[in-house]
Each structure stands twice: as structure tokens, then as C-alpha cells.
C-alpha positions as CSV (number, residue, x, y, z in Angstrom):
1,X,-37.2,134.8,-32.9
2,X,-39.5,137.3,-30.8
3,X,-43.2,136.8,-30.4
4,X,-44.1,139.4,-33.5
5,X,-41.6,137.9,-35.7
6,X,-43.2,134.6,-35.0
7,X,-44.9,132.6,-38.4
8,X,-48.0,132.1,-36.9
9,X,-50.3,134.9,-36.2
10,X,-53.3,134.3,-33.8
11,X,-56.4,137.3,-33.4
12,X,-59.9,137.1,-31.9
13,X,-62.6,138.1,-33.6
14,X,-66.2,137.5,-31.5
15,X,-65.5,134.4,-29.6
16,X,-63.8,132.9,-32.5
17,X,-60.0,132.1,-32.7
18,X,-58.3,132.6,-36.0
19,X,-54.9,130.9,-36.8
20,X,-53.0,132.1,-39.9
21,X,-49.9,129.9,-41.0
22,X,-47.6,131.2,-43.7
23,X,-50.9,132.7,-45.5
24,X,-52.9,130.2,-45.6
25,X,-56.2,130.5,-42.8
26,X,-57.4,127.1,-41.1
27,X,-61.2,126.1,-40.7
28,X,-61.7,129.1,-38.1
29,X,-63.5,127.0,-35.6
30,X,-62.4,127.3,-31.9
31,X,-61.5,124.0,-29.5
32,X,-65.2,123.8,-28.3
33,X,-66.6,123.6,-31.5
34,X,-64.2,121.0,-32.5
35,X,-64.8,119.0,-29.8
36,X,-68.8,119.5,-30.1
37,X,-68.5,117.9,-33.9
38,X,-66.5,115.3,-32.7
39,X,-68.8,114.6,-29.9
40,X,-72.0,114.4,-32.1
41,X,-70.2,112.1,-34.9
42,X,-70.9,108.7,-35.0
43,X,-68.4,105.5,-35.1
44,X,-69.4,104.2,-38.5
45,X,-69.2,107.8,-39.9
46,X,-65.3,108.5,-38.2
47,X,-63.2,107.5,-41.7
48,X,-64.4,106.9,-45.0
49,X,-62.0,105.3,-47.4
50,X,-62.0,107.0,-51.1
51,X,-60.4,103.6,-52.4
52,X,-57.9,105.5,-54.2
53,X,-54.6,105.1,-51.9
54,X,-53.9,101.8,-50.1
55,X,-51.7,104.1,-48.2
56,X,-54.9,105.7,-46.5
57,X,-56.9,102.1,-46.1
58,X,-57.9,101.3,-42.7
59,X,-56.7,98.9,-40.6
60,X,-58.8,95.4,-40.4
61,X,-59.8,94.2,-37.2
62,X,-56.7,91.0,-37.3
63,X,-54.0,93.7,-39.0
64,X,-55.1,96.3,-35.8
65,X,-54.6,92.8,-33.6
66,X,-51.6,91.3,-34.9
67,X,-50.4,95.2,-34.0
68,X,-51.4,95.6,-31.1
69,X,-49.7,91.8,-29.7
70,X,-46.5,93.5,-31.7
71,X,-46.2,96.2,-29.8
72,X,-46.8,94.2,-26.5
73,X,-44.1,92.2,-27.0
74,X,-41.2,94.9,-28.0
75,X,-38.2,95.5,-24.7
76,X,-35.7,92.7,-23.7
77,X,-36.6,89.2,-24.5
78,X,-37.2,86.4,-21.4
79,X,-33.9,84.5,-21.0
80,X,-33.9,80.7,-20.2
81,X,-31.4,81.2,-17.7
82,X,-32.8,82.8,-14.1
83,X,-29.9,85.5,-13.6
84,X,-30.3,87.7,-9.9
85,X,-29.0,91.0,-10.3
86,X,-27.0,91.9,-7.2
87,X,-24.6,94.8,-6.4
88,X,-21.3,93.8,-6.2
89,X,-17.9,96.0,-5.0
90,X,-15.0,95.2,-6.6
91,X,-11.4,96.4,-6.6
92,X,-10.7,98.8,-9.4
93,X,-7.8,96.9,-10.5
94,X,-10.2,94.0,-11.1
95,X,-12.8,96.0,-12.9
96,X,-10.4,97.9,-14.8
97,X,-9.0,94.9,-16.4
98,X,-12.9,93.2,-17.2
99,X,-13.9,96.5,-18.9
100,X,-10.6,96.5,-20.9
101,X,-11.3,94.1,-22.5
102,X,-14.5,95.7,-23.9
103,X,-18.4,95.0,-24.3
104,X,-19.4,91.9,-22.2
105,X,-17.4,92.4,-19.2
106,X,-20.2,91.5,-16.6
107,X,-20.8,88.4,-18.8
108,X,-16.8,87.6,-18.4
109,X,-16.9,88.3,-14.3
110,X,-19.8,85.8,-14.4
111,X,-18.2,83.1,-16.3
112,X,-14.6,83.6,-14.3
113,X,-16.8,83.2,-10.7
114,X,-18.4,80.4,-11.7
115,X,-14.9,79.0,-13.1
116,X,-13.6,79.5,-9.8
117,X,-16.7,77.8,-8.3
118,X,-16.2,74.5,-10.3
119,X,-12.3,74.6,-9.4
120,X,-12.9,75.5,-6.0
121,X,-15.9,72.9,-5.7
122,X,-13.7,70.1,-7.4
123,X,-10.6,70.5,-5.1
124,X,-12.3,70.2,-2.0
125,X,-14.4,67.2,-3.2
126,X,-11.2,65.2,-4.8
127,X,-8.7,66.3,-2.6
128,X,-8.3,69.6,-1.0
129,X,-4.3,69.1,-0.9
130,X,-4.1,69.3,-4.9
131,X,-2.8,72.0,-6.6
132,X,-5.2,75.0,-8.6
133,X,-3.3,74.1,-11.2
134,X,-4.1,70.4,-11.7
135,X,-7.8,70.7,-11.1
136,X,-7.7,73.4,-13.7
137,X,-5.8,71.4,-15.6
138,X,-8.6,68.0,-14.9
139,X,-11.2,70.5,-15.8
140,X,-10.5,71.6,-19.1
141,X,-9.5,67.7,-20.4
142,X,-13.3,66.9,-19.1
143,X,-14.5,69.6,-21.3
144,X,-12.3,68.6,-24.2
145,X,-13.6,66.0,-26.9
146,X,-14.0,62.4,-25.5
147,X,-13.9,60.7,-29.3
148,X,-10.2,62.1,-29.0
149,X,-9.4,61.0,-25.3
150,X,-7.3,57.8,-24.9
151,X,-8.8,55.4,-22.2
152,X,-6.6,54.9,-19.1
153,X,-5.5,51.6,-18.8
154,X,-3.4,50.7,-15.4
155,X,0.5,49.2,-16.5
156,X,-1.1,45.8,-14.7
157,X,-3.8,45.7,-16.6
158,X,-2.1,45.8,-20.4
């Protein structure tokens, strides 16, 4: 659309600026004079409801407070957990797989380090000689239901 073909139509007459819009011709007053009568208004005489629409009612003072803490508290919620947001480099083999599997694979890396930790911590505290495989083994019967678990009780003992 080129400038004469635009909808709007603008033309100075003495100081004044005159917007048309699809036919229909505004107030005629220029930005100076807006701002003037906005200047010299006063607070109390800013909006005056006509009771007619609840639509146009103005705000009370709690409604424009109870917005106001609203809009203060919108973005990402505080976690309980403390996280640290590091970089990391991984191979692309490993990352490849993790984001596979879809959404959440940062959240799955997480939760396979710190498996590793608590396998890796356990082994060297037991026994460092034991297999991956039995601690992993130990770790998920300690995380299984103790009502189900039958107590150990030595052959001497029975």
C-alpha cells in the first residue's frame, strides 16, 4: 500500500493537525493541546462512572492492590530444592540418548549422576572390592517397602 493509497489522510490547516479515518474526523486538536487539557485536569475529575456498565466501573483501591501483588508474582515459581546451574560438556552419544527420550532430559542426567553418586559413595564406604552390580542391587531393596522385607536371621540364631 503506497502512502496516497493509505486510509488515513492527515492535512494542516493553521497550526492545527487534522486526522481523517475511514470518513469519520477526530476532535481536531493537536498533541499540545491534548497534553495542556490533560495537564490542567484534576485527579477527582479523571473518570466518572455513568453506573450503567459494570464493565466500565473503576477499580477499588484493594481490587487495584490485589492486582498489582498478582502481577508481581507471575514467572517461574521458587523451588524448595537449591539447584546450581552449571555448564556441562557431554559426549553426543550421551546427550543424544537423554534427549531421546524426550521432555525432562536434564532432570533424567540429574537423577542418573546422583544415582551414580549414592552407588559410587556406597561401594567405597562398604567395601570398595564389591561389585556395581550388588550395591545397585543393595540400593534399590533399601528403597523398596520394609512392611514387605523379611528380617535376616543368621542359620545360628533360628
Amino acid at each position: 500500500m503506497t502512502k496516497s493509497e493509505s486510509s488515513v489522510s492527515e492535512k494542516r490547516t493553521k497550526k492545527k493537525l487534522t486526522s481523517i479515518s475511514s470518513g469519520s474526523k477526530t476532535n481536531g486538536m493537536g498533541r499540545e493541546e491534548i497534553l495542556r487539557a490533560l495537564k490542567a485536569q484534576k485527579p477527582s475529575e479523571f473518570y466518572a462512572w455513568d453506573g450503567n456498565s459494570e464493565d466500565d466501573k473503576p477499580l477499588t483501591q484493594k481490587e487495584m492492590t490485589n492486582g498489582l501483588a498478582a502481577y508481581k508474582k507471575r514467572g517461574r515459581p521458587f523451588s524448595a530444592s537449591t539447584k546450581k546451574q552449571i555448564a556441562i560438556r557431554l559426549d553426543p552419544e550421551v546427550l543424544e540418548a537423554f534427549q531421546k527420550e524426550g521432555p525432562g532430559w536434564q532432570t533424567r542426567i540429574n537423577d542418573a549422576l546422583k544415582d551414580w553418586l549414592q552407588i559410587s559413595n556406597a561401594a567405597k564406604i562398604d567395601n570398595p572390592d564389591l561389585p556395581t552390580e550388588f550395591v545397585n542391587d543393595l540400593l534399590i531393596a533399601k528403597a523398596e517397602d520394609k512392611s514387605l522385607a523379611t528380617p535376616f536371621v543368621p542359620l545360628d540364631k533360628r
